[in-house]
Backbone as a printed PyTorch tensor [residue, N CA C, xyz], in Angstrom:
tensor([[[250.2650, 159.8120,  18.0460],
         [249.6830, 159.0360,  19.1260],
         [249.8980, 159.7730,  20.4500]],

        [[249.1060, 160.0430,  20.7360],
         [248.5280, 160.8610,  22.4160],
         [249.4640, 159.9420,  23.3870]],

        [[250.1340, 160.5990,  24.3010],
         [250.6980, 159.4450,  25.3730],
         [250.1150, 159.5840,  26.4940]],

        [[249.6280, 158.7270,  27.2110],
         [248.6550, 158.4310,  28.6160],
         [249.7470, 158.4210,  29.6870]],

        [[249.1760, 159.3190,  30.6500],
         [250.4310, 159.8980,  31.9480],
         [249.3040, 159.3500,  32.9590]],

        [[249.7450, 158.7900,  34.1550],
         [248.7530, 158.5360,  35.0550],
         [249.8220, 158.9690,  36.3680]],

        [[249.1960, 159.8390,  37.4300],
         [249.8910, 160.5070,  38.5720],
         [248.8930, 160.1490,  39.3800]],

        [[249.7820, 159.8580,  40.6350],
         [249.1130, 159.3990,  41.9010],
         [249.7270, 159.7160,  42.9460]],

        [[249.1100, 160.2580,  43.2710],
         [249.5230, 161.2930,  44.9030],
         [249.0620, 160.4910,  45.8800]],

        [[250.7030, 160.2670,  46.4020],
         [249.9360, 159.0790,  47.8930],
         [249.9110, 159.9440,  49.2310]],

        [[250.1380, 161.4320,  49.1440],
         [250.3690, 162.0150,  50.3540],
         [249.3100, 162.2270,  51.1380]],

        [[248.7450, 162.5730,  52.2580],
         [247.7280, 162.2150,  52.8260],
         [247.0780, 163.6790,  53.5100]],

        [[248.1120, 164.3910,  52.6150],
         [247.8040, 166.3270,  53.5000],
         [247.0640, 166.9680,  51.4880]],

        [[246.0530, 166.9950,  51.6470],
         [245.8800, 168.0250,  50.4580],
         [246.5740, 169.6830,  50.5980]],

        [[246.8070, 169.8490,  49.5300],
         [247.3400, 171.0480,  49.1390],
         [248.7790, 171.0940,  49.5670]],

        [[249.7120, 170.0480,  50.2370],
         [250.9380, 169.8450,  50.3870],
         [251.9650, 169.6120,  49.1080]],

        [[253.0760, 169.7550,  49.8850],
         [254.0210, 169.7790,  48.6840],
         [253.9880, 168.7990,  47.9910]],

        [[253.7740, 167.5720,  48.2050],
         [253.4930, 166.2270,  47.0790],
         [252.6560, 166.6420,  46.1800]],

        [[251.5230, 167.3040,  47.1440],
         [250.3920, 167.7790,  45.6800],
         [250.5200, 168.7970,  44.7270]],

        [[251.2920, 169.4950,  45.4010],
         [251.8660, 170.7850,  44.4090],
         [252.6540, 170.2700,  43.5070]],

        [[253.2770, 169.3350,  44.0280],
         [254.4910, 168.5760,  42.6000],
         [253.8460, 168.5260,  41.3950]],

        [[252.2430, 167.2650,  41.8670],
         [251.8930, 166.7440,  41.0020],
         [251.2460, 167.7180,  40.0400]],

        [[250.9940, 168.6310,  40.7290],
         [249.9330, 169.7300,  40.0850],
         [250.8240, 170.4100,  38.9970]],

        [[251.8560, 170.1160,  39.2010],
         [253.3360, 171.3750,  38.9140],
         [253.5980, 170.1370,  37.7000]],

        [[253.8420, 168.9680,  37.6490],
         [254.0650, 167.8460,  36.6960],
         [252.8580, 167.4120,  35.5690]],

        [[251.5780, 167.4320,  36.0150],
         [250.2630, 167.2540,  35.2970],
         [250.2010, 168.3650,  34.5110]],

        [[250.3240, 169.6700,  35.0930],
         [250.3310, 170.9250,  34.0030],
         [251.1470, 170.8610,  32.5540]],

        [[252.4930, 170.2030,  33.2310],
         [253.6870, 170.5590,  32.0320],
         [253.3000, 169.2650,  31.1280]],

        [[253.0410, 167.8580,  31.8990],
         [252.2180, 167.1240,  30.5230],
         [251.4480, 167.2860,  29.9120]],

        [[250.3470, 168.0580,  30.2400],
         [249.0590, 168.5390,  29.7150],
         [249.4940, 169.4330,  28.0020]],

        [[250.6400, 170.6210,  28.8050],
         [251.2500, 171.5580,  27.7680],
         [252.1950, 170.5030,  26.8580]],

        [[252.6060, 169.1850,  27.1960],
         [253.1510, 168.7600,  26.0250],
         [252.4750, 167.9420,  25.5060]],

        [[251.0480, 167.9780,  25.3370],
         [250.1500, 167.0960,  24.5500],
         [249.7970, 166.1550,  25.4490]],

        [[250.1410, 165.3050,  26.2630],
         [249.7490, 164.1330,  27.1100],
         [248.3990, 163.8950,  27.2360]],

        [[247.6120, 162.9490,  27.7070],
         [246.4710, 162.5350,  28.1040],
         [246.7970, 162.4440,  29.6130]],

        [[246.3710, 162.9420,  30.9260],
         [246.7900, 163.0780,  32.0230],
         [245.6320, 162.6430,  33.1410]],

        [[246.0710, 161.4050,  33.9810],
         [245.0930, 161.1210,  34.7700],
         [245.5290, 160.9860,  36.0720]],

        [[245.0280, 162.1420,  37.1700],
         [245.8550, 162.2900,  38.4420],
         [244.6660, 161.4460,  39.5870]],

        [[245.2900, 161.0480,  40.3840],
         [244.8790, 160.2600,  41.4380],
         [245.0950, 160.4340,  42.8270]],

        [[244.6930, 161.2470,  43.5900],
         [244.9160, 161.7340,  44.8320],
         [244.5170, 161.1120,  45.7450]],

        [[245.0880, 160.3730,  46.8600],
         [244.5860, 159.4510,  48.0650],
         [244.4640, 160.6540,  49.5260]],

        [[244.3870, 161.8420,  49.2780],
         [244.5450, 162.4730,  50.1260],
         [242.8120, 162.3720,  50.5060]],

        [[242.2610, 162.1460,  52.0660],
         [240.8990, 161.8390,  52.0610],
         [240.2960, 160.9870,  52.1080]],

        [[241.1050, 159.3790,  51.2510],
         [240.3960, 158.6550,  51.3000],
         [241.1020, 157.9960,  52.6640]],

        [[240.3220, 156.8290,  52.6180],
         [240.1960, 155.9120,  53.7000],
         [241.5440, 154.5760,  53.2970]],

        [[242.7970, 154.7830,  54.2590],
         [243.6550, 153.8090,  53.5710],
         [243.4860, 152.8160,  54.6610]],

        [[244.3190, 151.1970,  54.4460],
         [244.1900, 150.6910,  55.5330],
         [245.9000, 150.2670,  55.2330]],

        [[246.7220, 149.7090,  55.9890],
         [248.2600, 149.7900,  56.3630],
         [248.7140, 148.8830,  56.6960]],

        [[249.0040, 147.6030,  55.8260],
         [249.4800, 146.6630,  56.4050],
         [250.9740, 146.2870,  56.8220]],

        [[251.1480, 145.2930,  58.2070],
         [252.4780, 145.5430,  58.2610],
         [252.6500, 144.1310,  58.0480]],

        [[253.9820, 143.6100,  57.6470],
         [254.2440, 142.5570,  56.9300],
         [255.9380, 142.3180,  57.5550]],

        [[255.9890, 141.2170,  58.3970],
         [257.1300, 140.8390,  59.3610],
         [257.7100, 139.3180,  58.8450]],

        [[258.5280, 139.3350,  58.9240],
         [258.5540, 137.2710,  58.4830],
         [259.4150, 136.7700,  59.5570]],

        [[259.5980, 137.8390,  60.5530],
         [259.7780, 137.2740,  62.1500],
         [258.0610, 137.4270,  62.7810]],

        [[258.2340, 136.7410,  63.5960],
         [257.3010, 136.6760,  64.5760],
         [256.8680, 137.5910,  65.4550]],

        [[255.7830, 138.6190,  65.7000],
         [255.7990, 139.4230,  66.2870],
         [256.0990, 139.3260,  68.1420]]])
């Protein structure tokens, strides 16, 4: 049975060291058989919520 790896890069600089990790981690699952599905937020459009339970 194939094992399903899912990677998600929340860093927001392509080609940075987060992404190199993942790139560096997706490879070595790939070489141990894995099913590998990477997810990069670098680019997209995030929105940032802030969340207080004092009163601003």
């Amino acid at each position: 049975m194939t094992k399903k790896v899912q990677i998600i890069s929340s860093s927001l600089r392509k080609e940075g060291n987060s992404e190199k990790l993942c790139d560096a981690f997706q490879k070595g699952a790939e070489e141990a058989g894995c099913e590998v599905e990477k997810v990069s937020l670098a680019g997209k459009q995030q929105a940032f919520v802030f969340y207080s339970s004092q009163p601003l």
